[in-house]
LOVEXGU-539802 format. One line per field, with one value per residue (C-alpha): x, y, z; residue number from 0. Coordinates in nm, 4 decimals, padded with zeros to 6 digits. Layout:
N
xx: X/...
yy: Y/...
zz: Z/...
num: NUM/...
END
This chain:
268
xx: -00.5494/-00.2057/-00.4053/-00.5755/-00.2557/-00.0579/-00.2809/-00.2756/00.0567/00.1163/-00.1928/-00.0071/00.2958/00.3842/00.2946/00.5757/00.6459/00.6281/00.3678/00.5968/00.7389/00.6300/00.8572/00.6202/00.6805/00.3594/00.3218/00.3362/00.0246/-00.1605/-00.0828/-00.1627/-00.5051/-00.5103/-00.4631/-00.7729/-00.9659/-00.8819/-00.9347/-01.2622/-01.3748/-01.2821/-01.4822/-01.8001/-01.7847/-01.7709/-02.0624/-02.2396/-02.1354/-02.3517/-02.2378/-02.2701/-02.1843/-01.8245/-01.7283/-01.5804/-01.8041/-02.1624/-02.0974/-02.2010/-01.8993/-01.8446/-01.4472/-01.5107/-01.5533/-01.3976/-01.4686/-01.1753/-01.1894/-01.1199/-00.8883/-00.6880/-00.7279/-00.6144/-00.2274/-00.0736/00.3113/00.5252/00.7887/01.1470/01.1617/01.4123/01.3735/01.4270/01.1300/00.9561/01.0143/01.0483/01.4574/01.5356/01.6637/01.5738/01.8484/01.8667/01.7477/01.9776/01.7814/01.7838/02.1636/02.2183/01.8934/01.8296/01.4860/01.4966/01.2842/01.5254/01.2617/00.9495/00.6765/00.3946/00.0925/-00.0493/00.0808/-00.1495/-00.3233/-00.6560/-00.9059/-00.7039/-00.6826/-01.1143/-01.1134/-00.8685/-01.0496/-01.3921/-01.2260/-01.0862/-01.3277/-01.6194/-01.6664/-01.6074/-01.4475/-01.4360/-01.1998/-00.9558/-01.0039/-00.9704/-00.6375/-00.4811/-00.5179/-00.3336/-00.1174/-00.0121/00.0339/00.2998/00.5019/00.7983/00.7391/01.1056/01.1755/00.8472/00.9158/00.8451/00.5892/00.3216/00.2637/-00.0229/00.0198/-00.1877/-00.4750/-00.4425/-00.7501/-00.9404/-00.8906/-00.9902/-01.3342/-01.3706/-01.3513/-01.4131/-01.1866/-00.8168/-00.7867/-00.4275/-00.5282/-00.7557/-00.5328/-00.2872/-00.5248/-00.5865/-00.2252/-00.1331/-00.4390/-00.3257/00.0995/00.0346/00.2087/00.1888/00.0284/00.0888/-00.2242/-00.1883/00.2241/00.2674/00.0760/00.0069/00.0680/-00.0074/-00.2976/-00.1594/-00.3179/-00.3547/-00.0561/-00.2255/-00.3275/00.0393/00.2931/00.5721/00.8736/00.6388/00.5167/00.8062/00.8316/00.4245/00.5124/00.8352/00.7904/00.4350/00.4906/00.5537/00.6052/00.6083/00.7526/01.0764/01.1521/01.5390/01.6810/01.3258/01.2214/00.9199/00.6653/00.5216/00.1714/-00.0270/-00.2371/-00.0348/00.3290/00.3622/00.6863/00.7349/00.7673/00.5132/00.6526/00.9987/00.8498/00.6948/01.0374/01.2403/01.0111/01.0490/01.4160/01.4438/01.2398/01.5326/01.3883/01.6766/01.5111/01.2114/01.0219/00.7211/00.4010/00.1904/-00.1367/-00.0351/00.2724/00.1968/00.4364/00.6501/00.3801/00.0837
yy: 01.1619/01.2427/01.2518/00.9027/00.6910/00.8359/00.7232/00.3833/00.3494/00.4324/00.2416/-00.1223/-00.0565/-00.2620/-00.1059/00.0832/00.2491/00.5773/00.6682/00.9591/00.7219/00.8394/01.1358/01.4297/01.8363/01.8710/01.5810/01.8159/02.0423/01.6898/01.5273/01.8801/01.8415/01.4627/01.5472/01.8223/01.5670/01.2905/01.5427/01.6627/01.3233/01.2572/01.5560/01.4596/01.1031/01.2435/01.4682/01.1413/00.9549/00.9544/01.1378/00.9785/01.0759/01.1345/00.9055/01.1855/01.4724/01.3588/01.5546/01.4587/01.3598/01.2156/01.1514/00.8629/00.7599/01.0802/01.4169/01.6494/01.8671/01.5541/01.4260/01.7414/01.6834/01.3739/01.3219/01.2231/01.0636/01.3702/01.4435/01.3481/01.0037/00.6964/00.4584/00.1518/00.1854/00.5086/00.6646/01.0170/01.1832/01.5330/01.5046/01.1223/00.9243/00.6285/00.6065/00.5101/00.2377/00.0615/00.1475/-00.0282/-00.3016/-00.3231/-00.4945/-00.7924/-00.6205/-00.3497/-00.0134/00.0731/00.2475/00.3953/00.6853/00.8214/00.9023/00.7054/01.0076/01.1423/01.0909/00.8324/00.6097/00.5823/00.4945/00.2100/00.1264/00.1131/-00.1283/-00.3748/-00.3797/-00.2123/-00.4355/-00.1022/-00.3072/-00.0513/00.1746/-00.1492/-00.0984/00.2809/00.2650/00.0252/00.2772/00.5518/00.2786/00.1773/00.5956/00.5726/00.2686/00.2836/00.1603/00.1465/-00.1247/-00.3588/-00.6915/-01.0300/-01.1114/-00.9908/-01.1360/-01.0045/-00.9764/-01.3430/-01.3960/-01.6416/-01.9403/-01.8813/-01.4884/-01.4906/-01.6883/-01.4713/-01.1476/-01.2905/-01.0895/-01.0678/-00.6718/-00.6906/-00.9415/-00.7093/-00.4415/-00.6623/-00.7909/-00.4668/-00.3648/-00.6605/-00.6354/-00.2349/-00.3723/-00.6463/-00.8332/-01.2003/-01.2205/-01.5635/-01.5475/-01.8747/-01.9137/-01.7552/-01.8607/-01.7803/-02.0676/-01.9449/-01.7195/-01.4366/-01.1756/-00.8622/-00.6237/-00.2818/-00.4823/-00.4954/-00.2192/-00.1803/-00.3831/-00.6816/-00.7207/-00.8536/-01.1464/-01.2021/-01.2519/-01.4690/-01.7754/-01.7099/-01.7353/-02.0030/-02.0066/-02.2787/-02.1826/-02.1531/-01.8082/-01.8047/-01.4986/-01.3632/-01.0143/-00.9569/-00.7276/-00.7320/-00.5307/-00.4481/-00.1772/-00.0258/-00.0219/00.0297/-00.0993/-00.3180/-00.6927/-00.8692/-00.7562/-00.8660/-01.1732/-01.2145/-01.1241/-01.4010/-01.6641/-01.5197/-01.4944/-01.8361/-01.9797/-01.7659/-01.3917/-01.2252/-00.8677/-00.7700/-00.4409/-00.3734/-00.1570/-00.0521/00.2190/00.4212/00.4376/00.5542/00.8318/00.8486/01.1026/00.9280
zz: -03.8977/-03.7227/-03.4016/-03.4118/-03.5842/-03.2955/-03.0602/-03.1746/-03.1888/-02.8485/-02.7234/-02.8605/-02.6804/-02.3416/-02.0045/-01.8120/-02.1827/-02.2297/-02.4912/-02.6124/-02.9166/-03.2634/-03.3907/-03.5332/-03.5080/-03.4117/-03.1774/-02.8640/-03.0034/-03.0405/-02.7143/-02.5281/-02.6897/-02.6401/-02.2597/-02.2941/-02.4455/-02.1349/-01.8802/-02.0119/-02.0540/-01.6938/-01.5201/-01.7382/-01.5927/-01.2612/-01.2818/-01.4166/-01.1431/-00.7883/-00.5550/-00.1996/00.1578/00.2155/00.5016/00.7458/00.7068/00.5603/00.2371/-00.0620/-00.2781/-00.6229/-00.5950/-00.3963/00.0022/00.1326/-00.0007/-00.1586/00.1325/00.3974/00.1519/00.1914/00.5831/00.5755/00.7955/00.4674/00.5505/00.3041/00.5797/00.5616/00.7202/00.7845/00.4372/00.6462/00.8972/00.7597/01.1151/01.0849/01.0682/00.9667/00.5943/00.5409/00.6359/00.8226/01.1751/01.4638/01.5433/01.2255/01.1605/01.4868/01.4822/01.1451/01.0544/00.8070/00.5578/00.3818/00.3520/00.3780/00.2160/00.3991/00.2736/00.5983/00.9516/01.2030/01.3187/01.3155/01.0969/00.9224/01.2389/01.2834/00.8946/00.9591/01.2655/01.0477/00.8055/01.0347/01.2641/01.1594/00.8241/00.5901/00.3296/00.0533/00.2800/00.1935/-00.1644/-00.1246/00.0836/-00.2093/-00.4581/-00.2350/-00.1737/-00.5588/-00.6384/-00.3346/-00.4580/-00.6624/-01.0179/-01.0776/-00.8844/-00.8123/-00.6119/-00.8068/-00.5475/-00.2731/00.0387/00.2564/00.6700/00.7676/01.0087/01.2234/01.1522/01.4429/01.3961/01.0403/01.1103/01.3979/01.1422/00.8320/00.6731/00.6895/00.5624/00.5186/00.1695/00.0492/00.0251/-00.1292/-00.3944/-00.4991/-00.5245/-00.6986/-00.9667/-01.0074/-01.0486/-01.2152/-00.9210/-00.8678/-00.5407/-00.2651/-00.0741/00.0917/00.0825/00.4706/00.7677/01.1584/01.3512/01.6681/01.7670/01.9447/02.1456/01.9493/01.9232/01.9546/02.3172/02.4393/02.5396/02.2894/02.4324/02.5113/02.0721/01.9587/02.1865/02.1150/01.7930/01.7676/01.5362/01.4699/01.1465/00.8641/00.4936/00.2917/-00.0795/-00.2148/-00.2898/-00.3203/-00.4828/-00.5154/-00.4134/-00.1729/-00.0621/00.2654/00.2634/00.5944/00.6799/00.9860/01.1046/01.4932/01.6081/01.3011/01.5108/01.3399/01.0136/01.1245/01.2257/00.8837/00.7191/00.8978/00.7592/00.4135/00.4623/00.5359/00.2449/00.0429/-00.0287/-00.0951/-00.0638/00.1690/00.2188/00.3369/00.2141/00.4210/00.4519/00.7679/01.0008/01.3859/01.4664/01.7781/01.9123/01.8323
num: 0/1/2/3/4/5/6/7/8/9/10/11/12/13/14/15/16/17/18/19/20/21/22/23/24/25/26/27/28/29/30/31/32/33/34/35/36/37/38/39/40/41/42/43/44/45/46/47/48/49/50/51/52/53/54/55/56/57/58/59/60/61/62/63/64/65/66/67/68/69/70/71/72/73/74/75/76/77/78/79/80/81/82/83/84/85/86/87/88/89/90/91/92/93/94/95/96/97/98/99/100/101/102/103/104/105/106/107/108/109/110/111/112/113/114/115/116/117/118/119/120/121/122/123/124/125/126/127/128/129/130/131/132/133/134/135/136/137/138/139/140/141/142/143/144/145/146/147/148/149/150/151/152/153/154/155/156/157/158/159/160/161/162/163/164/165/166/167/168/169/170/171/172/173/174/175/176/177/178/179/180/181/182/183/184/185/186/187/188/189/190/191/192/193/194/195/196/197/198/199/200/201/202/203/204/205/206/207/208/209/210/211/212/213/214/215/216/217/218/219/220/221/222/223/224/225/226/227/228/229/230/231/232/233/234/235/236/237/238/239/240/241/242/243/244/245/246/247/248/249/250/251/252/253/254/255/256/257/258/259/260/261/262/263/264/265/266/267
END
């Protein structure tokens, strides 16, 4: 009985609440078997479940695309690194760069190092029409984020027209749909445009991207005082996400960061 009223109590309360509310001596025994119960439940369904070929090693898998064992392989971004940018420092402070050059977007969050075998997954989504990888790399994505302090909206990275029939996809807004779903985030899939079609950035040397991308962007809402997340899938030398920035700054954003699935190291 104490078990099941508990239970519903907690289950009508608001999300970001912790379920921990009703006051009971032996409410620790009951959520430890509560948790059990959950876990249990959890491993049946995944015994139920397919399994299918991990995408890196041919394995069959049932926690998803990728295997535990590639999961575990996989360059994920855990090292002390700059909050601005998300470029590596030795104890986490604040790059020289970006205490000198600061972006406009204010910090960064990223889940992978752009390093093998992360970079050929990427490569399969964007190019190879492996759209589940997007839905995949959203969920890593949303466990990364900070729940403390979620931005009022989303804003994906935009194709450019001719880019986006060219693809038929613009990857960057299917991660973001899936983060926003997961967050509950109010997502502007149409606010922010490319108005010019520039040559792709991975095709230029470093010094020559930010001046590919100057004023390639517009956005056409008002978001004054409003805080805003920029999601992409990588972060290289961050231009087109500054880009994107300055024409969310001037429609008012009054804080800017950006998500993103994978950062490329200084040694990639």
């Amino acid at each position: 009985m104490f078990v099941a009223a508990t239970l519903c109590t907690r289950l009508r309360k608001p999300n970001g609440v912790s379920w921990i509310t009703a006051h009971h001596p032996r409410k620790g025994n009951a959520l430890s078997i509560l948790r059990k119960h959950f876990l249990n439940m959890r491993t049946n369904i995944v015994r139920l479940l397919p399994a299918q070929p991990c995408v890196l090693c041919g394995n069959m898998s049932r926690e998803g695309l990728w295997c535990k064992a590639c999961d575990a392989a996989l360059p994920y971004f855990n090292a002390p690194h700059c909050p601005v940018c998300a470029l590596p420092t030795p104890t986490g402070e604040v790059c020289g760069h970006c205490l000198t050059h600061p972006p406009l977007f204010s910090r960064t969050t990223a889940v992978f190092g752009y390093a093998f075998p992360l970079d050929k997954l990427i490569q399969g989504m964007k190019y190879g029409e492996q759209l589940a990888l997007a839905h995949a790399f959203a969920k890593k994505l949303v466990q990364r984020i900070d729940k403390s302090n979620l931005p009022d909206y989303l804003i994906a990275m935009p194709l450019h027209r001719a880019k986006l029939c060219e693809r038929g996809f613009n990857q960057s807004l299917l991660l973001a749909t899936t983060v926003a779903r997961e967050l509950q985030l109010n997502l502007l899939p149409n606010t922010c445009r490319r108005v010019r079609d520039t040559p792709p950035q991975s095709a230029l040397p470093w010094k020559e991207r930010k001046k590919n991308v100057r004023n390639a962007f517009g956005c056409d809402m008002d978001l004054t005082g409003k805080r805003v997340a920029l999601v992409d899938d990588v972060l290289t030398t961050g231009a087109s996400l500054n880009a994107l920035a300055e024409a969310v700054q001037k429609c008012g954003a009054r804080e800017i960061s950006a998500w993103v699935v994978a950062r490329t190291l200084p040694h990639s």
